[in-house]
mmCIF entry with sequence, helices, sheets and N, C-alpha, C, O atoms, coordinates in Angstrom:
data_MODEL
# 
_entry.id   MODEL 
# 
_entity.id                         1 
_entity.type                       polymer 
_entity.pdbx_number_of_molecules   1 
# 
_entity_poly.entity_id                      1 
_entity_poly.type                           'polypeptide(L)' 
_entity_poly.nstd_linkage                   no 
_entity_poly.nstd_monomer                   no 
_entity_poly.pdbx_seq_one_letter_code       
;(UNK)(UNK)(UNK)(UNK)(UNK)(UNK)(UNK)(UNK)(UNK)(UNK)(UNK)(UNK)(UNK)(UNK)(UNK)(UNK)
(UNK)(UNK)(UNK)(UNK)(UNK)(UNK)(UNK)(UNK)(UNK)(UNK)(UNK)(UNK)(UNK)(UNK)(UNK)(UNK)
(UNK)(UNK)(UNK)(UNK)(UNK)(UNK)(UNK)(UNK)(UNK)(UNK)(UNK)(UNK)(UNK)(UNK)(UNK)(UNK)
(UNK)(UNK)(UNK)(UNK)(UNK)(UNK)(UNK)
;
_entity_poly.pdbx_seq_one_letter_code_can   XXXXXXXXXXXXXXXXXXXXXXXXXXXXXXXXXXXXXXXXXXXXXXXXXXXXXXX 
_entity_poly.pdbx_strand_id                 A 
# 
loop_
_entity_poly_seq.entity_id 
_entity_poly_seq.num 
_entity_poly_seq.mon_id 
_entity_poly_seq.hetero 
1 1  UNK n 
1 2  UNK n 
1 3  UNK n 
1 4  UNK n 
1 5  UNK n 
1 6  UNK n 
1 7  UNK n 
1 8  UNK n 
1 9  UNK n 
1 10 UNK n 
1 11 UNK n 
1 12 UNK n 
1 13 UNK n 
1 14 UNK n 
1 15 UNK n 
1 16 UNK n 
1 17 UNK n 
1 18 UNK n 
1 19 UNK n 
1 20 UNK n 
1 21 UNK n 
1 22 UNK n 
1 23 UNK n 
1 24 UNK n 
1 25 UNK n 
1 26 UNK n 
1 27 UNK n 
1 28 UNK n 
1 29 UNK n 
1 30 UNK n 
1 31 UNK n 
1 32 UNK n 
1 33 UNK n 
1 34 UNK n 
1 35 UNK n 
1 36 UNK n 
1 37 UNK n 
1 38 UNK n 
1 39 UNK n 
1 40 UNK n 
1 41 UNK n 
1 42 UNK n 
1 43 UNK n 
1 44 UNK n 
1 45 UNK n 
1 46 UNK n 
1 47 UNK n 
1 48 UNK n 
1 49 UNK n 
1 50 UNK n 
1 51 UNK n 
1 52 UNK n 
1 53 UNK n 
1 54 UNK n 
1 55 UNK n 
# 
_struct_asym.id          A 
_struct_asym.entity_id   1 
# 
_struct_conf.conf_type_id            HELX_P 
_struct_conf.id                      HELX_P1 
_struct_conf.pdbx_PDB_helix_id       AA1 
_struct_conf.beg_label_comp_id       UNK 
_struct_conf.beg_label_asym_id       A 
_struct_conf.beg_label_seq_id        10 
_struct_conf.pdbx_beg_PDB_ins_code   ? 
_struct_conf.end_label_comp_id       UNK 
_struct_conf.end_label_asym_id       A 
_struct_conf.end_label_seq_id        54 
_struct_conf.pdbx_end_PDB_ins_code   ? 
_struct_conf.beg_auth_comp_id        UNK 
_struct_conf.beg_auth_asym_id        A 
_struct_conf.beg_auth_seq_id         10 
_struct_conf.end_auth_comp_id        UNK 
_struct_conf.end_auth_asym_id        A 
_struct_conf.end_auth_seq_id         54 
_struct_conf.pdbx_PDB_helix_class    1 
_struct_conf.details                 ? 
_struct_conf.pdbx_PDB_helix_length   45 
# 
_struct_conf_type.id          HELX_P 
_struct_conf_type.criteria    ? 
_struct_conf_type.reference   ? 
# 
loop_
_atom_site.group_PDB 
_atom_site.id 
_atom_site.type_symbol 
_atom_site.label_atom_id 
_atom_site.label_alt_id 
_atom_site.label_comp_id 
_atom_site.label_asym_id 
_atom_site.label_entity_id 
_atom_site.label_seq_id 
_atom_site.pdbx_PDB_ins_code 
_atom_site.Cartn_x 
_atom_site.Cartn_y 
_atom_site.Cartn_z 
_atom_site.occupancy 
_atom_site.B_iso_or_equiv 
_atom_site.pdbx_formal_charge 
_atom_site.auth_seq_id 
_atom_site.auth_comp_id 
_atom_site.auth_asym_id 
_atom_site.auth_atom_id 
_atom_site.pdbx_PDB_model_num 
ATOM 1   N N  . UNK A 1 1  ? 81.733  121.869 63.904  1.00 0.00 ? 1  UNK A N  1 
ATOM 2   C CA . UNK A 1 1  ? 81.814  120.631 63.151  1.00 0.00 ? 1  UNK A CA 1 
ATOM 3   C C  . UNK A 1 1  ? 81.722  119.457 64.126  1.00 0.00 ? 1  UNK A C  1 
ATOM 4   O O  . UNK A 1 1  ? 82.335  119.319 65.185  1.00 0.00 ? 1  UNK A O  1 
ATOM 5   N N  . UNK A 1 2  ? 81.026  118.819 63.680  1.00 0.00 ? 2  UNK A N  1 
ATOM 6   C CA . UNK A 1 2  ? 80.175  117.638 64.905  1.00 0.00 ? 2  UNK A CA 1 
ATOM 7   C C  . UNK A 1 2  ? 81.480  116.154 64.173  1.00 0.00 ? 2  UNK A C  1 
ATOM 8   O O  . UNK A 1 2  ? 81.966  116.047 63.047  1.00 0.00 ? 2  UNK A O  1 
ATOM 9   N N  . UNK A 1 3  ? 81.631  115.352 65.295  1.00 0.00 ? 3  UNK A N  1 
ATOM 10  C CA . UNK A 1 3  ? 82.850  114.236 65.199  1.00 0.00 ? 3  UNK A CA 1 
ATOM 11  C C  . UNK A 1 3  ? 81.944  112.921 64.680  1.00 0.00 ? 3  UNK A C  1 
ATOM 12  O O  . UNK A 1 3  ? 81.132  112.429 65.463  1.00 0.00 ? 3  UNK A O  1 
ATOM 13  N N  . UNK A 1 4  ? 82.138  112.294 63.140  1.00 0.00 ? 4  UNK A N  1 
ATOM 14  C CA . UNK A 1 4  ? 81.287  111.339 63.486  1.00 0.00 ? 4  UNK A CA 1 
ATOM 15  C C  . UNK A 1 4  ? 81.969  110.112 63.112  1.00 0.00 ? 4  UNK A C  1 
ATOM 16  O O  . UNK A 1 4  ? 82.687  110.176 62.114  1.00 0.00 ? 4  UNK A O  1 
ATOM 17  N N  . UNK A 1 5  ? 81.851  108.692 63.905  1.00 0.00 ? 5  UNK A N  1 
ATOM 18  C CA . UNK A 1 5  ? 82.467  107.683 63.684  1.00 0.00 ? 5  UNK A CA 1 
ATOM 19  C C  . UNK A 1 5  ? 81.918  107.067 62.365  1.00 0.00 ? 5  UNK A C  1 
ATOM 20  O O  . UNK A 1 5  ? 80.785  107.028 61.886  1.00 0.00 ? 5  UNK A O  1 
ATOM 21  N N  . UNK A 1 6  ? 83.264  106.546 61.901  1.00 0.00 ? 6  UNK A N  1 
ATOM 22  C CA . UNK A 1 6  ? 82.852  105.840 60.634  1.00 0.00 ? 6  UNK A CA 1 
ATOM 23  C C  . UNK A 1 6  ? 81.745  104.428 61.065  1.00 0.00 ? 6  UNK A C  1 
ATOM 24  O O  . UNK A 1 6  ? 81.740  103.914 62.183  1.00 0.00 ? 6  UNK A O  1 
ATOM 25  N N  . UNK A 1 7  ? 80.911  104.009 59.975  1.00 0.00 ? 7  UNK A N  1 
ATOM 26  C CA . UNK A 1 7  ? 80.315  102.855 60.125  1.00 0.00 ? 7  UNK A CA 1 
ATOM 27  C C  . UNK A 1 7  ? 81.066  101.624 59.828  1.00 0.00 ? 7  UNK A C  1 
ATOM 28  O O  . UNK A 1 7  ? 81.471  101.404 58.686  1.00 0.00 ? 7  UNK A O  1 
ATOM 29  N N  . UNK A 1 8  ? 81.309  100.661 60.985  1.00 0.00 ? 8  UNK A N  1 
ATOM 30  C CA . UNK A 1 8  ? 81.996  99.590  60.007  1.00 0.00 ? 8  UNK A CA 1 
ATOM 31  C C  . UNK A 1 8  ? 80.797  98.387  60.012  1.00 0.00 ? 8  UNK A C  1 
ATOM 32  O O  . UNK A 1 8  ? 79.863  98.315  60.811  1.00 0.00 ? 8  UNK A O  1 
ATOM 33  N N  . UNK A 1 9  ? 81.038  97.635  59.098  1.00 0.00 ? 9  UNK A N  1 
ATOM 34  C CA . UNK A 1 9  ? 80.205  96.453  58.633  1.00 0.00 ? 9  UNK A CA 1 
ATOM 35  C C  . UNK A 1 9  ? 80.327  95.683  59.796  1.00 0.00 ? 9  UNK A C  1 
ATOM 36  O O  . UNK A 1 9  ? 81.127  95.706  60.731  1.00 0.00 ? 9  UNK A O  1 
ATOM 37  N N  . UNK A 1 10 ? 79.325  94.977  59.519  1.00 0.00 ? 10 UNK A N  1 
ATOM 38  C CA . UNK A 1 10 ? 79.059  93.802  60.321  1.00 0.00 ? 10 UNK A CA 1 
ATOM 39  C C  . UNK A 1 10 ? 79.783  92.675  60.954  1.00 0.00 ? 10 UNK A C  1 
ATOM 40  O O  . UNK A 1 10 ? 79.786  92.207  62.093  1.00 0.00 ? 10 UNK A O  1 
ATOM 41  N N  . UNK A 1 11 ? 80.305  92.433  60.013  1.00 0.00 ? 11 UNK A N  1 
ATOM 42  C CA . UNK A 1 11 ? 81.074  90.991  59.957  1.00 0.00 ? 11 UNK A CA 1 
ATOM 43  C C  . UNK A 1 11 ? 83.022  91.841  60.661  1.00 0.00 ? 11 UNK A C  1 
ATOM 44  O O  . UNK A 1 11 ? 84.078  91.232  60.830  1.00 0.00 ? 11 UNK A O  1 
ATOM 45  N N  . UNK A 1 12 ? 82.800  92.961  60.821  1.00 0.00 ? 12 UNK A N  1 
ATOM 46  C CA . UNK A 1 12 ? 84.032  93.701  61.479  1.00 0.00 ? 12 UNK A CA 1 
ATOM 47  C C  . UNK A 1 12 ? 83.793  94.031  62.549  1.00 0.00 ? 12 UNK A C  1 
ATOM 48  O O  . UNK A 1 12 ? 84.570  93.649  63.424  1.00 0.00 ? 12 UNK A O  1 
ATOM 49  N N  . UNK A 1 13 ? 82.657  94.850  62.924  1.00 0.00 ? 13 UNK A N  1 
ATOM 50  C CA . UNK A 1 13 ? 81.806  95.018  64.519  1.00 0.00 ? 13 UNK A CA 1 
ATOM 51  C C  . UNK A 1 13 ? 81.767  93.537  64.973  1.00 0.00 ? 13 UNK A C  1 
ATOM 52  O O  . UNK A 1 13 ? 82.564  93.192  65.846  1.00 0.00 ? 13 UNK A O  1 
ATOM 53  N N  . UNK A 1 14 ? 81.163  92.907  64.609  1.00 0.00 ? 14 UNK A N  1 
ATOM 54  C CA . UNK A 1 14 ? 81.372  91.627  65.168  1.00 0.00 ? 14 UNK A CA 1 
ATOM 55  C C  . UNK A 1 14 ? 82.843  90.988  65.766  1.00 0.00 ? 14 UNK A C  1 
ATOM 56  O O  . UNK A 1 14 ? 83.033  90.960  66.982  1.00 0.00 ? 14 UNK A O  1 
ATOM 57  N N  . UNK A 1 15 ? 83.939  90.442  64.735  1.00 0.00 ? 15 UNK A N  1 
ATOM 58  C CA . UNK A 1 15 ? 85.097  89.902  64.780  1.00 0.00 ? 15 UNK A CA 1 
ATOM 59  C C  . UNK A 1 15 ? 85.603  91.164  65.945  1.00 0.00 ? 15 UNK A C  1 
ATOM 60  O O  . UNK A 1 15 ? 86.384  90.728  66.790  1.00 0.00 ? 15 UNK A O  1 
ATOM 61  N N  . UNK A 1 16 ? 85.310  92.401  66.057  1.00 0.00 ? 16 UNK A N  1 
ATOM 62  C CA . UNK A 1 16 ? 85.640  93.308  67.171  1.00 0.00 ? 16 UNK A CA 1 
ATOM 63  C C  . UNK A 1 16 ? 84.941  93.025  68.891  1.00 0.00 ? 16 UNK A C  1 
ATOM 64  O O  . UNK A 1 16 ? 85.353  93.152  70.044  1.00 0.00 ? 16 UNK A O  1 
ATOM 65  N N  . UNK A 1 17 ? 84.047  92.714  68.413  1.00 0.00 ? 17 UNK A N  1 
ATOM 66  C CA . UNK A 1 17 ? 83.223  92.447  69.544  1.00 0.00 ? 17 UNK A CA 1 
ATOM 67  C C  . UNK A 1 17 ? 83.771  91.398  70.140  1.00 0.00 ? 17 UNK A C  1 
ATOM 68  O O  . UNK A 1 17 ? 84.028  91.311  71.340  1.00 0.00 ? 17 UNK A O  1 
ATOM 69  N N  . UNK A 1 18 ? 83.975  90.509  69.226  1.00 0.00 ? 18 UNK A N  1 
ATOM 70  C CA . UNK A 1 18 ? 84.696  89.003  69.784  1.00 0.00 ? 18 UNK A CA 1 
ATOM 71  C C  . UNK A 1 18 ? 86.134  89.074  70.401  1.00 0.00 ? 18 UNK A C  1 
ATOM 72  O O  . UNK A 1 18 ? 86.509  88.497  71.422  1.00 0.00 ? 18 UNK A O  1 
ATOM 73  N N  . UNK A 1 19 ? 86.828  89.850  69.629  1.00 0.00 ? 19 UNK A N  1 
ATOM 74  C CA . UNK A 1 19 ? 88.580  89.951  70.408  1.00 0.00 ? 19 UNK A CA 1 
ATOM 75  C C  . UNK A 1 19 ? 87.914  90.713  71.421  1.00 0.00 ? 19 UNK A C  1 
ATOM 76  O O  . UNK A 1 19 ? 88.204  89.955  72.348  1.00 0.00 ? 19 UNK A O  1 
ATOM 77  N N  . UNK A 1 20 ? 87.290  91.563  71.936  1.00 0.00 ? 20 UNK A N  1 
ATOM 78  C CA . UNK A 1 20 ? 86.952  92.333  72.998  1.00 0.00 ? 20 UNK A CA 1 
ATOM 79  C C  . UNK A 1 20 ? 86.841  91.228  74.233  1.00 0.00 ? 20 UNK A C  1 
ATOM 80  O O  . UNK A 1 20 ? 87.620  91.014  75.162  1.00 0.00 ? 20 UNK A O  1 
ATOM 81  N N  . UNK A 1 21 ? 86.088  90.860  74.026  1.00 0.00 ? 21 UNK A N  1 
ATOM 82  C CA . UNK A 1 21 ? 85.203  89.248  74.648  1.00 0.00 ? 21 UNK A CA 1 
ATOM 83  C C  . UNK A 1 21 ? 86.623  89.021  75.071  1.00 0.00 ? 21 UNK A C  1 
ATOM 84  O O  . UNK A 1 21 ? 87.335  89.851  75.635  1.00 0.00 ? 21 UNK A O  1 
ATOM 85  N N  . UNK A 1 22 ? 86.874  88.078  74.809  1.00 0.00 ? 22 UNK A N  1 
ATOM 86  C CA . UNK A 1 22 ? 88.516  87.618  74.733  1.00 0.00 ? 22 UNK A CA 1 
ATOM 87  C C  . UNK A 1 22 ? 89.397  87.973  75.295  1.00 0.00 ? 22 UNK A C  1 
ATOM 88  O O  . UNK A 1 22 ? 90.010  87.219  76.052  1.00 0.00 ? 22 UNK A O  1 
ATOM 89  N N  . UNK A 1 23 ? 89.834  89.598  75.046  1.00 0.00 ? 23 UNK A N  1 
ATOM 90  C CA . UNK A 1 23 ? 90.802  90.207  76.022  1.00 0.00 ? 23 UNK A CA 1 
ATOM 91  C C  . UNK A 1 23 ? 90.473  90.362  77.362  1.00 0.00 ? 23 UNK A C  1 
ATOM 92  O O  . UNK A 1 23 ? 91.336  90.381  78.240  1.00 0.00 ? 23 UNK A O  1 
ATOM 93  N N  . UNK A 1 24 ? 88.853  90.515  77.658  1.00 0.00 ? 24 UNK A N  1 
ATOM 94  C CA . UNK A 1 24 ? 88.346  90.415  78.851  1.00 0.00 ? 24 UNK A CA 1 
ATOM 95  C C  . UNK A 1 24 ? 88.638  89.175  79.577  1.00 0.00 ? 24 UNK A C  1 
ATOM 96  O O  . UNK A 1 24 ? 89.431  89.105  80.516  1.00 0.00 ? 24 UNK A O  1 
ATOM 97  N N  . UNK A 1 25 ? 88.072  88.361  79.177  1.00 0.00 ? 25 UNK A N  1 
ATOM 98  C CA . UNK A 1 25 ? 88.146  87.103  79.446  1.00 0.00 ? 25 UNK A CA 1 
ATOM 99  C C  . UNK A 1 25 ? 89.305  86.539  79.724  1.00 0.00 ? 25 UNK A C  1 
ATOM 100 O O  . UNK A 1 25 ? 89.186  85.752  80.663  1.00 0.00 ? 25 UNK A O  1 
ATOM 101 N N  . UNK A 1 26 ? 91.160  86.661  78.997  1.00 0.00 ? 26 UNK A N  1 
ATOM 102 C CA . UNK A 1 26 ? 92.366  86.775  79.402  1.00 0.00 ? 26 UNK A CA 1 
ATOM 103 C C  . UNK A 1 26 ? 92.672  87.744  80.827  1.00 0.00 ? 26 UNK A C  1 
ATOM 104 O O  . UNK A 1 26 ? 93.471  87.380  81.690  1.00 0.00 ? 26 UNK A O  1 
ATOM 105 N N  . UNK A 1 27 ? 91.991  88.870  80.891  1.00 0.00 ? 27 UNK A N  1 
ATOM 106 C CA . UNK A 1 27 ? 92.419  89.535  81.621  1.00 0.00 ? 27 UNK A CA 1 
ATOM 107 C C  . UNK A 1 27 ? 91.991  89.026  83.073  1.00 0.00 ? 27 UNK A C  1 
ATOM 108 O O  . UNK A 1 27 ? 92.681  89.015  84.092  1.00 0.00 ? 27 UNK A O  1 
ATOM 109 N N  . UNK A 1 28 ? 90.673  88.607  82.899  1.00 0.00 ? 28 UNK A N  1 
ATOM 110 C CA . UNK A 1 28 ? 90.049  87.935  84.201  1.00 0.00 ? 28 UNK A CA 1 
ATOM 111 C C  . UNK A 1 28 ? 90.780  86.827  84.704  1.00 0.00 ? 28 UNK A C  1 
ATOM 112 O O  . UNK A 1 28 ? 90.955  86.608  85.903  1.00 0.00 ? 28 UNK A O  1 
ATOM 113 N N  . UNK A 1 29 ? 91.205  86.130  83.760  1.00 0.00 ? 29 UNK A N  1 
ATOM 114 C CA . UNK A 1 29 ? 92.201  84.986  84.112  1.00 0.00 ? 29 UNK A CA 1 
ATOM 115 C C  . UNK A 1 29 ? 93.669  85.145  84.849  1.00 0.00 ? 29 UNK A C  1 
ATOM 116 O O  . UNK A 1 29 ? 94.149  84.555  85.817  1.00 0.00 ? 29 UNK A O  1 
ATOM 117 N N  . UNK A 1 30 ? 93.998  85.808  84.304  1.00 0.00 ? 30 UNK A N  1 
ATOM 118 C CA . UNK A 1 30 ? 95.318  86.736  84.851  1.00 0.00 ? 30 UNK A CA 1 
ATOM 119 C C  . UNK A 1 30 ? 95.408  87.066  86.177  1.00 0.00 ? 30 UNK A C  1 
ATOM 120 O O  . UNK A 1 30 ? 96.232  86.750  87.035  1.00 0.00 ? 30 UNK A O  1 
ATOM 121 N N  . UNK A 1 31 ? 94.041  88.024  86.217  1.00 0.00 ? 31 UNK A N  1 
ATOM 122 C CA . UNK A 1 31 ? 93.606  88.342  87.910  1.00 0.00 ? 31 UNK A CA 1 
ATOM 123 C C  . UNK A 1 31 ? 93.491  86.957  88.892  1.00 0.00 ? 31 UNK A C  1 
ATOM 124 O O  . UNK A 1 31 ? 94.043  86.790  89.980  1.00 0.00 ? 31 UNK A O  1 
ATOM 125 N N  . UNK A 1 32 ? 92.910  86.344  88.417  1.00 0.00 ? 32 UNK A N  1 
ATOM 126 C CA . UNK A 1 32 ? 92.229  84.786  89.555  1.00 0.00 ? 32 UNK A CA 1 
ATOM 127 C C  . UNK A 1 32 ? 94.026  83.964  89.337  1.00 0.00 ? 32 UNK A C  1 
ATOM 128 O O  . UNK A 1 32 ? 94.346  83.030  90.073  1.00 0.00 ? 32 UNK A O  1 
ATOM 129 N N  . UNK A 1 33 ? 94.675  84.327  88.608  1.00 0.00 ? 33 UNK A N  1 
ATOM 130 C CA . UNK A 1 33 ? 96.072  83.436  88.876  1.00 0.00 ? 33 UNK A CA 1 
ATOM 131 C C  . UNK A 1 33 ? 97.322  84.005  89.720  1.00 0.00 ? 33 UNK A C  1 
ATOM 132 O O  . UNK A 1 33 ? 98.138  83.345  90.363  1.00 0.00 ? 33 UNK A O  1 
ATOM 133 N N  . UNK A 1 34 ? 97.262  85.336  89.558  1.00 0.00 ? 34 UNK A N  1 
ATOM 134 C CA . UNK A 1 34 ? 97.507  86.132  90.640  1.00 0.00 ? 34 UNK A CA 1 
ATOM 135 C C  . UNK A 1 34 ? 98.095  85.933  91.908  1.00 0.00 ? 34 UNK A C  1 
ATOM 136 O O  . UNK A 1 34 ? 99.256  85.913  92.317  1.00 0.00 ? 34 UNK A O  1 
ATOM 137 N N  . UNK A 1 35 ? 96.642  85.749  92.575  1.00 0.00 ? 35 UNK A N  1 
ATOM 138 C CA . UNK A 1 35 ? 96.961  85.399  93.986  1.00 0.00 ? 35 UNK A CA 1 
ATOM 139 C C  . UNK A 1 35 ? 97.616  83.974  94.510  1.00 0.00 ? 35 UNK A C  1 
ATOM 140 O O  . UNK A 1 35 ? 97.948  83.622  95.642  1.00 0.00 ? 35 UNK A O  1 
ATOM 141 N N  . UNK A 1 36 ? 97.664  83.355  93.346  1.00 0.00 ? 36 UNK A N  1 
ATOM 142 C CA . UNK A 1 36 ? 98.464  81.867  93.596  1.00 0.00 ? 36 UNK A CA 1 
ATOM 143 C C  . UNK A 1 36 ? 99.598  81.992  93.105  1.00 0.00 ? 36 UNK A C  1 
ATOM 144 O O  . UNK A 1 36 ? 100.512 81.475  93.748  1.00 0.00 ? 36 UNK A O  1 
ATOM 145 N N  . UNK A 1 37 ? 99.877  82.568  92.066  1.00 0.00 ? 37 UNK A N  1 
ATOM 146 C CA . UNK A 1 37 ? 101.721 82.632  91.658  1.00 0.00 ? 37 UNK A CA 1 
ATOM 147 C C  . UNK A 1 37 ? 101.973 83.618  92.568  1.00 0.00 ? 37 UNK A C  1 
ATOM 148 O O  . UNK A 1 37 ? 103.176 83.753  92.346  1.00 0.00 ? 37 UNK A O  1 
ATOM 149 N N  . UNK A 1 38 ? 101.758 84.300  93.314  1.00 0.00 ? 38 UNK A N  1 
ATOM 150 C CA . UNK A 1 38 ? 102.116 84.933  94.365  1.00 0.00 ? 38 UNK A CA 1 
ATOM 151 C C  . UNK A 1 38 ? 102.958 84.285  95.639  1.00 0.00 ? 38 UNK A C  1 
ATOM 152 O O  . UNK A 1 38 ? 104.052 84.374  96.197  1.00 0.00 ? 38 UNK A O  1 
ATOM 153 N N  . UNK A 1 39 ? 101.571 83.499  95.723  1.00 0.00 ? 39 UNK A N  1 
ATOM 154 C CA . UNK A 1 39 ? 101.920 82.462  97.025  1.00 0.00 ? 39 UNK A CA 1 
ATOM 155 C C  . UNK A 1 39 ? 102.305 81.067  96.843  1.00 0.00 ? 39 UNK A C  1 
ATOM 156 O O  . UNK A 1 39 ? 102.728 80.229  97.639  1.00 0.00 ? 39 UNK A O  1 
ATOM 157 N N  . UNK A 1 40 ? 102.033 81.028  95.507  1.00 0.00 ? 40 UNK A N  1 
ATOM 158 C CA . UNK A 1 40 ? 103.789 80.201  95.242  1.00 0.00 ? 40 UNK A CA 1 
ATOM 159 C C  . UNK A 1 40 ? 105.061 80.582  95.363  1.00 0.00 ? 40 UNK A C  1 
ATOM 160 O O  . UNK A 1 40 ? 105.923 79.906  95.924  1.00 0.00 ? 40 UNK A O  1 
ATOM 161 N N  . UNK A 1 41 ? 105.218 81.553  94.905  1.00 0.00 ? 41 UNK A N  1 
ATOM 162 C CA . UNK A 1 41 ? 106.411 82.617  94.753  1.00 0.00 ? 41 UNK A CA 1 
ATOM 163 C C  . UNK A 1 41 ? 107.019 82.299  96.254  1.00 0.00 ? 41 UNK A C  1 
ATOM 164 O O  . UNK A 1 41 ? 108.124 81.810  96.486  1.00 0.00 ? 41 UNK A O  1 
ATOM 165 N N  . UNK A 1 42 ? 106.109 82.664  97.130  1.00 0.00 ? 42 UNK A N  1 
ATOM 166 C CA . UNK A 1 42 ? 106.355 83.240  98.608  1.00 0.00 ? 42 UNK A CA 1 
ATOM 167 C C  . UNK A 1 42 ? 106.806 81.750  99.067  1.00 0.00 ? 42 UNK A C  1 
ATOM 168 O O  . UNK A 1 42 ? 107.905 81.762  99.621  1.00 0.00 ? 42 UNK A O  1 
ATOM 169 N N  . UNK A 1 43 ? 106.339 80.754  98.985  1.00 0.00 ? 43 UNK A N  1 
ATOM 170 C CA . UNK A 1 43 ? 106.052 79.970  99.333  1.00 0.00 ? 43 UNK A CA 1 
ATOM 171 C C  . UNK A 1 43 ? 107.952 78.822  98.516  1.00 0.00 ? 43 UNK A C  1 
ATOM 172 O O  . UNK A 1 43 ? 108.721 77.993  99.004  1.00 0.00 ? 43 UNK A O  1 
ATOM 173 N N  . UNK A 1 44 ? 107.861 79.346  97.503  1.00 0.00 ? 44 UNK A N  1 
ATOM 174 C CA . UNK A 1 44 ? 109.263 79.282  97.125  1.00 0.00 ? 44 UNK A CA 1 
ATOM 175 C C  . UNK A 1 44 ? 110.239 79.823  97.769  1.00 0.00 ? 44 UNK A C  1 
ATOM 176 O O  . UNK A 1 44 ? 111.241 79.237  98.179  1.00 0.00 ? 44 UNK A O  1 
ATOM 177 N N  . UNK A 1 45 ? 109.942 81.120  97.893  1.00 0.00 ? 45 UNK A N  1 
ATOM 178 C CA . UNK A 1 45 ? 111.385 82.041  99.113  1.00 0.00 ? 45 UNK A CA 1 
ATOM 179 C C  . UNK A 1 45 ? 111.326 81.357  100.497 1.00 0.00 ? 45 UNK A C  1 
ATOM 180 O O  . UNK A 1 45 ? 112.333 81.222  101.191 1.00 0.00 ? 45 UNK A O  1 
ATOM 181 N N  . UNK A 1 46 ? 110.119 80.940  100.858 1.00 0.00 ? 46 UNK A N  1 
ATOM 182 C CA . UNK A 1 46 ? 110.633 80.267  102.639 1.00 0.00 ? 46 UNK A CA 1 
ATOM 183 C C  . UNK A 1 46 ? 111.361 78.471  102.707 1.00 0.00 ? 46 UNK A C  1 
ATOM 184 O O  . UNK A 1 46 ? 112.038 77.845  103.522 1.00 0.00 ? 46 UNK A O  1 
ATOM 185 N N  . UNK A 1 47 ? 110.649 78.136  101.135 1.00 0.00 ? 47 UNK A N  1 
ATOM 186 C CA . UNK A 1 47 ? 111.732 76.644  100.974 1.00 0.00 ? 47 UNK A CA 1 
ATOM 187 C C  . UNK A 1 47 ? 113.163 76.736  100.536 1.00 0.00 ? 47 UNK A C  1 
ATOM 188 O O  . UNK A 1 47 ? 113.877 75.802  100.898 1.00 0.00 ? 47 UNK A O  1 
ATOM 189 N N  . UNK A 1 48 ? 113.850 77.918  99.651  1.00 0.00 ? 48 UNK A N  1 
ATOM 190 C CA . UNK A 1 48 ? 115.155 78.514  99.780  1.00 0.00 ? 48 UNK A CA 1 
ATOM 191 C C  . UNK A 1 48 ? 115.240 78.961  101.098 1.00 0.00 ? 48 UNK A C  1 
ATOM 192 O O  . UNK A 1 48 ? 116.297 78.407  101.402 1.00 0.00 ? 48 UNK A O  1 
ATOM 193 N N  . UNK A 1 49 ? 114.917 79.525  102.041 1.00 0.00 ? 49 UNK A N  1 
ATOM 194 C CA . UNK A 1 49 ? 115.791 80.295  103.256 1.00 0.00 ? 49 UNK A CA 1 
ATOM 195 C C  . UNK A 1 49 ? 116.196 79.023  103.940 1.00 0.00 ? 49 UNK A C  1 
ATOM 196 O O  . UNK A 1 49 ? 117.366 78.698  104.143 1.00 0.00 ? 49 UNK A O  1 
ATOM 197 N N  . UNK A 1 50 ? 114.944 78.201  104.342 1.00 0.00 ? 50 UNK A N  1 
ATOM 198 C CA . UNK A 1 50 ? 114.623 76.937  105.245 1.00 0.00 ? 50 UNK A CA 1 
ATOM 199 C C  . UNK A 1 50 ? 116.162 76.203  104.532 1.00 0.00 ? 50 UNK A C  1 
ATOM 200 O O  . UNK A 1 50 ? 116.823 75.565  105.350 1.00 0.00 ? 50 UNK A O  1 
ATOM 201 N N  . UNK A 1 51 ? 116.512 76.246  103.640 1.00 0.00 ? 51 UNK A N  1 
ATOM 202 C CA . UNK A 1 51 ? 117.866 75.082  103.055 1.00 0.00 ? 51 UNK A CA 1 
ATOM 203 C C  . UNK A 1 51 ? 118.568 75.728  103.285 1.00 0.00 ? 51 UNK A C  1 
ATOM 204 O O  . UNK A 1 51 ? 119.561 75.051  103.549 1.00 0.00 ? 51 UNK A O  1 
ATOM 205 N N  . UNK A 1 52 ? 118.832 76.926  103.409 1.00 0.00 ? 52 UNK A N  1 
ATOM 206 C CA . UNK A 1 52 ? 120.014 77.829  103.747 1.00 0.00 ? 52 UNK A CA 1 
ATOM 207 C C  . UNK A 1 52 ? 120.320 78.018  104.791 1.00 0.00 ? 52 UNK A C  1 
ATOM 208 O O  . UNK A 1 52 ? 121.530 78.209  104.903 1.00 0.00 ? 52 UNK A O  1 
ATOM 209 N N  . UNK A 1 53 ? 119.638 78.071  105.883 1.00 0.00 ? 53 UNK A N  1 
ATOM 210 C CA . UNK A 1 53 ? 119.422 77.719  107.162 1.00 0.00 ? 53 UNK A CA 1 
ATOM 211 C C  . UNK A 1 53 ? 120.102 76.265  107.597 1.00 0.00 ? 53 UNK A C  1 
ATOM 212 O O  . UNK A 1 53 ? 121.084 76.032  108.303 1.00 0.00 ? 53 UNK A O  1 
ATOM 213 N N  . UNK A 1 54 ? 119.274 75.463  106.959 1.00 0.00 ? 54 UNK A N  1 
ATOM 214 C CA . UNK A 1 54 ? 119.617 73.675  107.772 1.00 0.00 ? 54 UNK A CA 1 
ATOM 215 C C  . UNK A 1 54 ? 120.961 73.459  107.037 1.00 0.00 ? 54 UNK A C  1 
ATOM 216 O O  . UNK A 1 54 ? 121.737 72.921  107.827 1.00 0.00 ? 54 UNK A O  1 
ATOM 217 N N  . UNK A 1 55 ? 121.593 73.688  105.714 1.00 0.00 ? 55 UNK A N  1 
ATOM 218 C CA . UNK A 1 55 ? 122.171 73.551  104.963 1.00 0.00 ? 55 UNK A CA 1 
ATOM 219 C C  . UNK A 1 55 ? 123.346 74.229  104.879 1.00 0.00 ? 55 UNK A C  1 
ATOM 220 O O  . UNK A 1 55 ? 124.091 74.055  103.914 1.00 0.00 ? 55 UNK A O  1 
# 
């Protein structure tokens, strides 16, 4: 017995196609922000030590 996907309409393949688009597109964003809340982050822990230090 062979597996076969249902057909969906148009106007559903589509609106699918589009959140697809989208989640990609979030996800790429996510990645490229990344490396800066990172080194903010980091960049936060050496302005706490530095006051704890002089302070």
């Amino acid at each position: 017995m062979a597996w076969t996907t249902p057909r969906l309409d148009t106007d559903r393949s589509r609106r699918r196609l589009q959140l697809l688009a989208q989640l990609a597109d979030a996800r790429a964003a996510r990645q490229r922000e990344r490396p800066q809340r990172a080194r903010t982050e980091r960049l936060r822990q050496l302005i706490a030590t530095r006051r704890r230090l002089v302070g």
